[in-house]
N, C-alpha and C positions, 0 to 999 in steps of 0.2 A: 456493468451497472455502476452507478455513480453514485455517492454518499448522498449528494442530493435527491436523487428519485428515491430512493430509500426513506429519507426522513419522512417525508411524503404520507407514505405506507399503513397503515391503519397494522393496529398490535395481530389481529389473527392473516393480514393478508403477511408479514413478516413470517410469522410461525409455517404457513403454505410455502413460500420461499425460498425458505431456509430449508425445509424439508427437501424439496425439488433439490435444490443445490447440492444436497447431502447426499440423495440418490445420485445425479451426476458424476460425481465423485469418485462415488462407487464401483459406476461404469466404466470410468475413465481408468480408474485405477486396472481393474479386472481387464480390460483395452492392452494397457500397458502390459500386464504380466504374461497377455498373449502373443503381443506383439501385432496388433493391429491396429496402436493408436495410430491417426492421421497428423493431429496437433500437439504436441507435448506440452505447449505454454499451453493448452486450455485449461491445464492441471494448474498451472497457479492461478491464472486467474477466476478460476470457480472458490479456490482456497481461501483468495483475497477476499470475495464477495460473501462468503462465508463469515469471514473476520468481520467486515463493514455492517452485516443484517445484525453480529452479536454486540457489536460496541453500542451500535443505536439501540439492542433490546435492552442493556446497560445503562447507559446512559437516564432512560426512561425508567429504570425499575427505581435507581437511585431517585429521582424524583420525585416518583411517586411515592418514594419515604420519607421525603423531608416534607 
């Protein structure tokens, strides 16, 4: 997912997303520790997009205080 489709995003479709992403994670992780993940880089990059939905939720909160 890309910074740009993200900005996009309306404040409660981020908060769904990010939740989603979170569960993923989860999975991947528990995957790993059984040894039947398929992709290992899917783990960074759910990570990344993880980081990307929080900087945009950032970003906007900060703005909405000044």
């Amino acid at each position: 997912m890309k910074a740009s489709e993200i900005k996009f995003m309306t404040d409660p479709e981020l908060d769904t997303k990010l939740a989603e992403l979170k569960q993923e994670l989860f999975n991947l992780r528990f995957q790993l520790a059984v040894n039947q993940l398929d992709n290992p880089t899917r783990i960074k990059a759910v990570k990344k997009d993880i980081a990307r939905i929080k900087t945009i939720q950032r970003e906007r909160q900060l703005t909405a205080e000044n």
